[in-house]
Each structure stands twice: as C-alpha cells, then as structure tokens.
N, C-alpha and C positions, 0 to 999 in steps of 0.2 A: 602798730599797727599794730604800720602796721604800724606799745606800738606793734602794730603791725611791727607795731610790728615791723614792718618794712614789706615791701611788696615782690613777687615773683621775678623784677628784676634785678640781677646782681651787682654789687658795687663793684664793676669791671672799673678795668686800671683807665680806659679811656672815658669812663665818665668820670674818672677821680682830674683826669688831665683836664679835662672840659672845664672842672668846677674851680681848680686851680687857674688856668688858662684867664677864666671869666673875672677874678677876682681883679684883675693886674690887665686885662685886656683892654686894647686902644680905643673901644668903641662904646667899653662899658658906663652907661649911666647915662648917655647923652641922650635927651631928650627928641629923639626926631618921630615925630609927626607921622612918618610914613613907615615907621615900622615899631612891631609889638614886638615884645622881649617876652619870650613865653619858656617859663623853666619849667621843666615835670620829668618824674620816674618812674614810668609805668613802662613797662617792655610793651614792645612796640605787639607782639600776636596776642597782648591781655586783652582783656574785654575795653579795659578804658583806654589802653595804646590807641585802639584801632577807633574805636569813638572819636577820641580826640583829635587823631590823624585826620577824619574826615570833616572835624570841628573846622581846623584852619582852614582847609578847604574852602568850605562853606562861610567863614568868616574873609577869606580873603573875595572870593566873588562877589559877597554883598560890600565891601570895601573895595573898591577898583584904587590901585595905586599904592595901597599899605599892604606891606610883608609882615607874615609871620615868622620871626628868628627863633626859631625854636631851638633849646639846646636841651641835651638830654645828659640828666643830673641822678646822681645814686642818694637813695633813703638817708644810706648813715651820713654822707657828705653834707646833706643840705640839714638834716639833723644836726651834725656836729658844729655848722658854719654861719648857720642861718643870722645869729642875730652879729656877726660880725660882717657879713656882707651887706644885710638889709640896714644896716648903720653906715654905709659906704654909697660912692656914689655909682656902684657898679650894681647894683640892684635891677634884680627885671621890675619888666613893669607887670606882670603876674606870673604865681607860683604855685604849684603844688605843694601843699606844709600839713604836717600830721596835727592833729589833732586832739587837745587835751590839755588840762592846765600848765605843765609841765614844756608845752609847745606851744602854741595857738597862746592861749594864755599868757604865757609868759613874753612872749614877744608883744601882743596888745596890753600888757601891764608897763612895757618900754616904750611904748609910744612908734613902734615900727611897724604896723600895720594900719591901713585906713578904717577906718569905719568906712560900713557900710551899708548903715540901717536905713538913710533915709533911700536907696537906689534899691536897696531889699522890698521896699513897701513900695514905690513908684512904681517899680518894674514886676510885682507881684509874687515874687520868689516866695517871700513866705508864706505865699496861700500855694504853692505846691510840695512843701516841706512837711512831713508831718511832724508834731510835738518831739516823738521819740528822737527824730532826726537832726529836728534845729538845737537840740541841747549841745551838740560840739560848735556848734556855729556863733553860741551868744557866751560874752564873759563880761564879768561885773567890773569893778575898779579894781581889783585885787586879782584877774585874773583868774578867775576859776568862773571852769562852763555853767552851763543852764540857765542865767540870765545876764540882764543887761543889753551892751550895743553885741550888734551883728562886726565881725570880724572875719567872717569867712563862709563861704555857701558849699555845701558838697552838692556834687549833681550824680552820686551814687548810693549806693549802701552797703555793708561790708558785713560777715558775721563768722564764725567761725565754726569749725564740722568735722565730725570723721570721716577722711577719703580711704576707702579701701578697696584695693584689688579683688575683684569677683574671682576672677580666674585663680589664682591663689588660692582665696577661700573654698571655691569648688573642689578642686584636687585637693585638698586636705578635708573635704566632706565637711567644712564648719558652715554653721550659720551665718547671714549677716547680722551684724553687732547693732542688734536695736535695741540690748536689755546690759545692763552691767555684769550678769554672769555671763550673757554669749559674747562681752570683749572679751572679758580674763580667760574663760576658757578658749578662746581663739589665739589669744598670746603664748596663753602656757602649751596649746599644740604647735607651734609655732617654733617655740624653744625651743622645743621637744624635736623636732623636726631640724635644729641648728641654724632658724631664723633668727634673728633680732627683728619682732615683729614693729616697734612706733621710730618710724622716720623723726628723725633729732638734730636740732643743733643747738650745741651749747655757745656760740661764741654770737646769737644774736636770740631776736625775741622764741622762736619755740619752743625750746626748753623750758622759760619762765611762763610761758603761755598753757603747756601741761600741768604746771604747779597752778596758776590761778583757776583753771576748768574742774581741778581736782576741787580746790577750795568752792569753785562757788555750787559746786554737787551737793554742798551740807550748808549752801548761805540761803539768805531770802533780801529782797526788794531793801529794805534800811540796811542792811548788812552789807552792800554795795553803794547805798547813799551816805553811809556814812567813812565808808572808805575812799571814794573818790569826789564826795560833793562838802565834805566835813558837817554833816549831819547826823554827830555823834562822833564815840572815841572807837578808834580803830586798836583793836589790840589784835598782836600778830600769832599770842598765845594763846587764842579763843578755841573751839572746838574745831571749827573749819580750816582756820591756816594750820592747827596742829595737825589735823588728819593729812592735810594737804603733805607739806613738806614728811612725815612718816611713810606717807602714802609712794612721795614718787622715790624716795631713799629706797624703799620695800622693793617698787616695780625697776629699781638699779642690778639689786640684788640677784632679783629673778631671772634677770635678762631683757626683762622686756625693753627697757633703753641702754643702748650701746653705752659705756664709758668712752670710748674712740671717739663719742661724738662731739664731744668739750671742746674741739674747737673749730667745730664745722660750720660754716656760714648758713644761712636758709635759703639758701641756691643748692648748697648740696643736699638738704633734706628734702626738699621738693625734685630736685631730680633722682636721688636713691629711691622714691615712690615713682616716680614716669621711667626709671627703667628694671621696675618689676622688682628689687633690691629690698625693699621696704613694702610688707608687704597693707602697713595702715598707716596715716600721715594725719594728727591732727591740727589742723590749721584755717585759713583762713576763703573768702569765696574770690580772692585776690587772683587763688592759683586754677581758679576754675574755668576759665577758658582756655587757659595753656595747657591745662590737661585734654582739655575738648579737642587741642589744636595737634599735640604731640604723643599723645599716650595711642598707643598698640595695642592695648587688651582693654578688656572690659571691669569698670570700675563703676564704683556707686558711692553715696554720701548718705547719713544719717545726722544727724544732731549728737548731741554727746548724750549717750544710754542716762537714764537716770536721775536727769540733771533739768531744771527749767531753767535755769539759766547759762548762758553764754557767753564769750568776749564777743562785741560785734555794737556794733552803730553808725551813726550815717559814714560814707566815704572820708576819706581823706580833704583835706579844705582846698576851695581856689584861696587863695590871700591876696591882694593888692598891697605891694608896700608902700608907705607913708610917701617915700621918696620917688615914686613912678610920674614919670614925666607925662603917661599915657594913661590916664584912669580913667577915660570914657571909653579909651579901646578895651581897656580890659576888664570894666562892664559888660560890653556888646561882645566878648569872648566868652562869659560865664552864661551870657545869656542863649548866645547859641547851646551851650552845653548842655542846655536846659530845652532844649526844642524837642517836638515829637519826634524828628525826623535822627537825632545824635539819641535822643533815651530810647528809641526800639533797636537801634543801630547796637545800642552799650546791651539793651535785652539779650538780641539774639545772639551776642559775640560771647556770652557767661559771663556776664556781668549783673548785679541789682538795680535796674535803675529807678529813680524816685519820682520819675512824672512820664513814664511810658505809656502808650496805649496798649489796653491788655489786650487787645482782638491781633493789634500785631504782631506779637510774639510767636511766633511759628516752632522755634526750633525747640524739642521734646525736651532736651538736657536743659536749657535755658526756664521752661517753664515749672522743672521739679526744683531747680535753685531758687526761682522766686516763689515759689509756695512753701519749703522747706521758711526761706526767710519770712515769709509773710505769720508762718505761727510761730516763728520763738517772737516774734516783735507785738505780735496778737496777745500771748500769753504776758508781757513786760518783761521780756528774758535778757535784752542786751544790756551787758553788762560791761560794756564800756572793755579798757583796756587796763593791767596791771601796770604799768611803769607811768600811766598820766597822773595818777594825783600829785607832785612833787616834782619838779625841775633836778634830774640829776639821776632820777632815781631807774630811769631804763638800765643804765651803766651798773648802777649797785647790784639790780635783780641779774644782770648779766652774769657780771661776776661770783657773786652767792652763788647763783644755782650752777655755776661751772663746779664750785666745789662740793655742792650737795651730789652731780654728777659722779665726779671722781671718787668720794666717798670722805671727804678731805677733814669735812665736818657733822656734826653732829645734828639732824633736824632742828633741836634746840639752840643749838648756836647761829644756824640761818636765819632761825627766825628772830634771836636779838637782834641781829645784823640788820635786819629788812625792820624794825620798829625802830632801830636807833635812827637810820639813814629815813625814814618816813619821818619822823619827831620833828627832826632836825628841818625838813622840809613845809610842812604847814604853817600856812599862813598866822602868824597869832594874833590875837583878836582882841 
C-alpha cells in the first residue's frame, strides 16, 4: 500500500488467529452454494470497512438464502500467505489483495487468480474505471501491470498526503505546509520545541514511503515508468534516489524522524498522529476516515509541498481465486461494490470512490479528499507504490530503510542494496 502499504488496520494477534485458523479449517474450501467466503482487511470505521459492511448487506438481500462469511484478515498476513493459501483448498471465494507486480502480478503470473476480462466488459466495469486506475487491475503474461487480461477490479482510489495537526501548528504560530520551506521550517520549530515532528514506522511501509516521496519530488512521468513498468533502466544512483536516501539520513539527523521508530508498526504511526504525539503523519487517504471518525482536534491535509508527483493509485484489488467454488457470487459482490448507493456510502465515510455520484457527496471533509485526489490524478501524479515493481522486494525496502533509520548505513550502501535486490527481481527479457 498499502504497499500500502498496508492499511489503518493492525495485524492484531486475532486476525493473525483467523488467517491461521482458516488455513487448517474444517469448512475451508468447500464449495457450498449458499454461502460466500469473503476475506478483507480494512478496519471496520475505515471508509471501505463500513462500505463493504453495508455491501454484504445489500448483497445478502438481493440473494435470499446465501451467507456472507466474512473473516477479517491482516495486510501482512495475507501478504505473506497469500499464494500458499490460494494454492490450497481453503481459498475464499473473494479477497482483498494489494496491488502491483510483485502481488497482483505475481499471483496471476501462477495461475491463481481468475481472469476476469470477459465479466469486466459484460458487466461494464471498465467503462467506470478510468485509465489511470485500471493500470493495477491488467497484467500481461509476465505479470506486470498496465496491460493484458483483467485480474482484479478496485472499487476505490488511494493516494498519499500530508496530515497535519492544525491545533499544533497554531500554538506554535507556523504555517500550513503548502511549500517545501513552510514543511522544514515547521519541523525545525517543532524540534526546537522537543517534538519529533513526522509520524514513522520503520518495521512496515512508511518509512520506505518517506524515501520514495522524497525521490519522486526530483523524478518525472518515465522516471516512474521506468521503474515500475520496466520502461527503461532504473538506476538507484540517479539524482532522485541519491537526494532521496541523503535526504531522509539528513531529516534522521535533525530530528525530524525519531530513530525509536525502527520498529514501530503503521498502527503506531497513525495513532502517534490521532493522539496529538506526532504532530505531521505522511501517508496514505487509507487513514482518512478513521481520522474523521477518532481525531479530537483539528487537522488538515495538503499534497506533498513541491512535488507533482505522489505514491497513490486505484484501491486495493477484489481477486477471485482460480480455485473458488463461488465465481458468480463473487462477481455479483464486486458488483454491488460498484453501486451508486456503496460509492457515495465509501464518499461520505473518507473514502475515494471511482463511480460515485458527485451531487451526493455531502460531507465537507469527504469532498476536499476527493478534489485534493482528483488533481494529483488530473495532473498524472500517481505514482504507484515503492516495493511493487519486484516480488520480494517490500521486505528488502523494509529492512534497508530500518538501517538508514538507525544510522547503521551509509546512503550509498542502501542504495546498492535496493539496485542489487531490484536487478535481481526484473523480469529478463
């Protein structure tokens, strides 16, 4: 996401049970007719929790007699598990799965996901998709996005932002950070003051999410096709990833990101930001209804100062695996997802959704999220995610950047590290 990254919900020890549970479970994989095997990781007060919660709903009314079994599964879990379950006969018969060669890809390069181009064009999916979006949804024979068959539909959009506490910023008389000097000089009052101003965690994606935002503030449009689409040669020693990794080494030094943070999940970096602790959080619009739902003071978002481009693209994928006993149910699931009545539901909850009605959108926070989104994607900013071009490689960027945190290594030695573990991973041709 995430990757995401991974999403606002925590890999709590009872969804790690669940996913274990499910693996080895008595009921797993069996074919019945009357009910849907629906796996996903969204916390339940996100924008798409609560969409989805009202999806089955509405999916079970129009089905009289079929249950939805919904279990609720953590990011890294089905990240780490995914193509040993979906090889198994304990497979749902739809899932929530990240997105990006490395995921998506690599699992429809194994033969464990359906196609699903011709139910895309029947059912009209891709006339509500726009281009920018359906690139994580198509992959070629080889497993890398933007063309080929359809493997997975998102029924949202995702981008990534600066959240920062107003209230904070006012008692210390700073700006909001609309320009590259009103961040720094808000960080450096910040220190000044004995904050650690940017919410962090080293032990999952934000960390490595600060390093590519940095990177892509000095890249352009081929500069990101050629890194994630293999449209050209990725060198990690280029101008951008140099500035990048100097860059956040410098902002270690300074304070601005805690060392402590090396081994914080991204449940604790979004909560050090929801209770006031942190006083700027960059990340993703994943956590933007849970802020809408649980934050106590006044906060705002801007884009990243400076920058046209951004991490962010269509949502997270539904998938259908190869092995679902139910593929017409979990059609008529993705399809509900996709109803006016689930996209203004996912609008007003802070969420992006990709086929809402704009007149219904009511709630003020909800509609500066989708205009903020509507011009990075207006201008071609989404810029996809750091750890998708390569199978493997979220764990490498994890670890690197734990020890560019701690000080451990050298700018230049991270970045051999992230070109050897990238090399190693592109397809050869």
């Amino acid at each position: 996401m995430r990757t995401r990254r991974g999403t606002a919900c925590a890999a709590t020890a009872v969804a790690c049970s669940l996913l274990l549970a499910s693996c080895g479970g008595s009921d797993g994989g069996s074919a019945d007719s009357r009910t849907l095997r629906l796996w996903h990781y969204e916390a339940p007060n996100s924008a798409m929790g609560a969409a989805w919660t009202e999806a089955i709903k509405e999916f079970e009314a129009r089905h009289p007699g079929v249950r939805v079994k919904f279990e609720e599964k953590s990011f890294d879990q089905i990240q780490k598990t995914a193509p040993m379950v979906l090889n198994s006969s304990d497979a749902p018969d739809l899932m929530e799965y990240n997105k990006g060669n490395a995921t998506a890809g690599l699992l429809s390069r194994q033969g464990l996901l359906t196609d699903l181009s011709a139910e895309v064009t029947e059912r009209g999916w891709d006339k509500l998709l726009s281009p920018g979006v359906q690139t994580t949804s198509r992959y070629d024979a080889n497993g890398v996005m933007g063309s080929g068959k359809w493997y997975g539909v998102p029924n949202y959009a995702e981008y990534t932002m600066v959240y920062f506490n107003k209230d904070l910023f006012a008692k210390y008389g700073l700006a909001e950070p609309k320009t590259s000097d009103a961040l720094v000089a808000a960080m450096d009052t910040f220190v000044d003051k004995g904050i650690t101003p940017l919410a962090n965690s080293g032990a999952e994606y934000p960390a490595q999410q600060y390093v590519y935002q940095l990177a892509l503030s000095k890249a352009d449009r081929p500069w990101v096709d050629a890194y994630e689409l293999y449209q050209g040669r990725t060198d990690f020693h280029d101008a951008a990833w140099t500035y990048a990794a100097k860059t956040f080494a410098d902002w270690v030094k300074k304070g601005y990101l805690g060392k402590n943070a090396v081994s914080a999940k991204a449940e604790d970096a979004g909560v050090s930001f929801l209770q006031g602790k942190a006083p700027i959080l960059f990340s993703g619009s994943w956590w933007y209804g849970r802020f809408q739902d649980e934050a106590t003071f006044d906060w705002g978002t801007t884009l990243w100062p400076g920058s046209t481009l951004s991490p962010g693209s269509g949502g997270n994928l539904w998938v259908v695996p190869e092995s679902s006993g139910n593929k017409e149910l979990a059609y008529d699931f993705i399809d509900i997802t996709l109803s006016k009545k689930i996209q203004n539901l996912l609008g007003n909850k802070g969420g992006v959704p990709v086929a809402a009605d704009a007149a219904a959108l009511t709630d003020p926070k909800s509609k500066e999220l989708i205009t903020q989104f509507n011009t990075l994607s207006g201008r071609d900013g989404l810029a996809f995610y750091p750890d998708w071009p390569v199978p493997g490689f979220y764990d490498v960027l994890v670890s690197e950047t734990q020890k560019l945190l701690t000080g451990s290594v050298r700018p230049d030695d991270y970045l051999d590290a992230l070109q050897e573990a990238y090399d190693k991973g592109v397809p050869k041709t």
